[in-house]
C-alpha positions as CSV (number, residue, x, y, z in Angstrom):
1,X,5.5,16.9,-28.6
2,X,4.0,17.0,-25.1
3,X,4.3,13.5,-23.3
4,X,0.5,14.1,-21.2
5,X,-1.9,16.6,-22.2
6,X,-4.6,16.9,-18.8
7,X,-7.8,18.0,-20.9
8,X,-10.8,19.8,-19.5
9,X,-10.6,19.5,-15.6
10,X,-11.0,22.2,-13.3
11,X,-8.0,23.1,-12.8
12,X,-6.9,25.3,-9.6
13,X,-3.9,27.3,-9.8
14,X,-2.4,30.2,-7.5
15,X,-4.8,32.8,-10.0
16,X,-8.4,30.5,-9.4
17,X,-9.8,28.2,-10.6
18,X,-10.7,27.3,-14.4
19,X,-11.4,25.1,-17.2
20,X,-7.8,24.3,-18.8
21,X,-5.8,21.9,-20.4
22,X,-2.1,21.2,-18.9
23,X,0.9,20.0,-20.3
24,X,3.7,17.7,-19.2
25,X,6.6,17.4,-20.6
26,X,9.2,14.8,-19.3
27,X,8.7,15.4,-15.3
28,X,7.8,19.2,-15.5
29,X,4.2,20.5,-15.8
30,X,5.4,23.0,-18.9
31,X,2.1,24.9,-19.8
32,X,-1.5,25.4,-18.6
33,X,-3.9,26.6,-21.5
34,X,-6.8,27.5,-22.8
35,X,-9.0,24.3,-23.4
36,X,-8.4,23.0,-26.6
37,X,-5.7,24.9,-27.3
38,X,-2.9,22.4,-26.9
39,X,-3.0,20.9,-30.5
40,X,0.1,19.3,-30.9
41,X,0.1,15.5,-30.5
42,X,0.7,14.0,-27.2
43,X,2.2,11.0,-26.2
44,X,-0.7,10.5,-23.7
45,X,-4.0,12.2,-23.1
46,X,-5.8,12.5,-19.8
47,X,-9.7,13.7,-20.2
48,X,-10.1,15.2,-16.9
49,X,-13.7,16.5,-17.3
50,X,-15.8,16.4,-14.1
51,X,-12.3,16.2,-12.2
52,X,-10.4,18.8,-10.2
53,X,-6.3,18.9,-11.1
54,X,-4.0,20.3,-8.7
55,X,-0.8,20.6,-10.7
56,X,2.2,21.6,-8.6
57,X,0.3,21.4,-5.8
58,X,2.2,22.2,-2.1
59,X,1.7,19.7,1.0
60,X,3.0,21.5,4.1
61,X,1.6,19.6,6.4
62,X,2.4,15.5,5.7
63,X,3.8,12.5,8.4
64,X,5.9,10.1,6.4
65,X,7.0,7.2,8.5
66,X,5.7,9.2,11.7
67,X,5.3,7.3,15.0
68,X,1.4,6.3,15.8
69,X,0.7,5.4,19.4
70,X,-1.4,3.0,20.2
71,X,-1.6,2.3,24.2
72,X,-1.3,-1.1,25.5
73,X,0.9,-2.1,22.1
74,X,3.7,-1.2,20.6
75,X,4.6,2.6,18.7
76,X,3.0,2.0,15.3
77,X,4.5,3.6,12.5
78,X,2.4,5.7,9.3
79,X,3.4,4.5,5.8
80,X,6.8,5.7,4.6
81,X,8.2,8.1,1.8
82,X,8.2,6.1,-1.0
83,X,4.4,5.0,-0.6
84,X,3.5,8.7,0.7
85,X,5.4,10.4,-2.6
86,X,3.1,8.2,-4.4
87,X,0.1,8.7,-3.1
88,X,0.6,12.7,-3.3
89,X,1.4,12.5,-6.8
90,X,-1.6,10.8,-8.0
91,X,-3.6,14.2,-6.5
92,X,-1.0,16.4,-7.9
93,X,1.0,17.3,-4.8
94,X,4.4,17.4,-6.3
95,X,6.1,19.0,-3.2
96,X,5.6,17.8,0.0
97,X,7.1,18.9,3.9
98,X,7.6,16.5,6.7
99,X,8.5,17.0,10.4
100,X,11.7,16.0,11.5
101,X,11.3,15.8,15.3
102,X,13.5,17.6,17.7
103,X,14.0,16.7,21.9
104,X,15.7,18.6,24.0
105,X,19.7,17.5,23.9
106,X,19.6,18.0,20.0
107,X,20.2,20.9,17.9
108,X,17.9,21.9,15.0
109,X,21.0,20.5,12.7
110,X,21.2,17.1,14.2
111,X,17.2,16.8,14.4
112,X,17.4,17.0,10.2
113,X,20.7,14.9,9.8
114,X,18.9,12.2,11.9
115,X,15.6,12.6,10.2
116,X,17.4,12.4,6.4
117,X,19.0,9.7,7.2
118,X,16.5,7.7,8.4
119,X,14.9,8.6,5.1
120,X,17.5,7.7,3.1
121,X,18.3,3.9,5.1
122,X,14.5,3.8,4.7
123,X,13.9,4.2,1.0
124,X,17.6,1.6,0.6
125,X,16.2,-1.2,2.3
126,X,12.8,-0.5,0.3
127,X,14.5,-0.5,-3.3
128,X,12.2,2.9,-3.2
129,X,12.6,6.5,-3.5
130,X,10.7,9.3,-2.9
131,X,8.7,10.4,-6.7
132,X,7.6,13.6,-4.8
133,X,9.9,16.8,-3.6
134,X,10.4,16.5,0.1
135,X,11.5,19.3,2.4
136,X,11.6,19.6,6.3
137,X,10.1,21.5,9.3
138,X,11.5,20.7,12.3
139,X,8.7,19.8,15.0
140,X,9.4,19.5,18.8
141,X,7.9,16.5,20.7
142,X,6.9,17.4,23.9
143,X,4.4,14.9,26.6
144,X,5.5,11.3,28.0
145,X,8.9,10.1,27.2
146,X,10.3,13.7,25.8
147,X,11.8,16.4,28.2
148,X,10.0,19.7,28.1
């Protein structure tokens, strides 16, 4: 038994873009078929008609907890992992890559460690995880305040 079936959206995949139905099975997205053709019972059915599922879908460009500035006031910051992760999901971005910001007098090593673990005190003092894969690019800051 299939916990979600996903009926009859247009769903895009790496070969186009289709009518199918897609099945989920615990946290995995375990089949996309034909429509109609998942028969078994489901714990849950989605009728996605008119709708356009992404499953699996690949965010490579995403700011979780990234510094906004705002002159004359202090360095806002954008919303954090755990409500990013969430967000992502609901469009059916299941993987997602943030920056983890390098400055000259850091290695590429230290820029992640620092970046992960500000993550992880980040999602502790939140009670929150992230429901979304997360991977890193490292990004180098460069203007006011960062050595070229």
């Amino acid at each position: 038994m299939l916990d979600i079936v996903i009926r009859g959206g247009q769903v895009v995949t790496p070969h186009g873009v289709g009518i199918w139905d897609v099945g989920v099975q615990g946290e995995q997205i375990v089949t996309v078929a034909a429509p109609g053709s998942l028969t078994e019972d489901a714990v849950r059915t989605i009728d996605a008609a008119g709708k356009i599922v992404v499953p699996g879908g690949i965010d490579p460009h995403m700011h979780c907890k990234w510094n906004i500035p705002r002159p004359g006031a202090p360095t806002g910051y954008s919303a954090g992992p755990d409500v990013v992760s969430r967000a992502a999901l609901f469009g059916g971005t299941t993987t997602m890559i943030d920056f983890a910001p390098w400055t000259a007098g850091k290695t590429l090593e230290q820029s992640i460690e620092e970046r992960q673990q500000d993550r992880r005190r980040d999602l502790v003092v939140k009670r929150g995880r992230a429901d979304a894969d997360v991977g890193l690019v490292v990004g180098r800051l460069a203007g006011p305040g960062h050595d070229a």
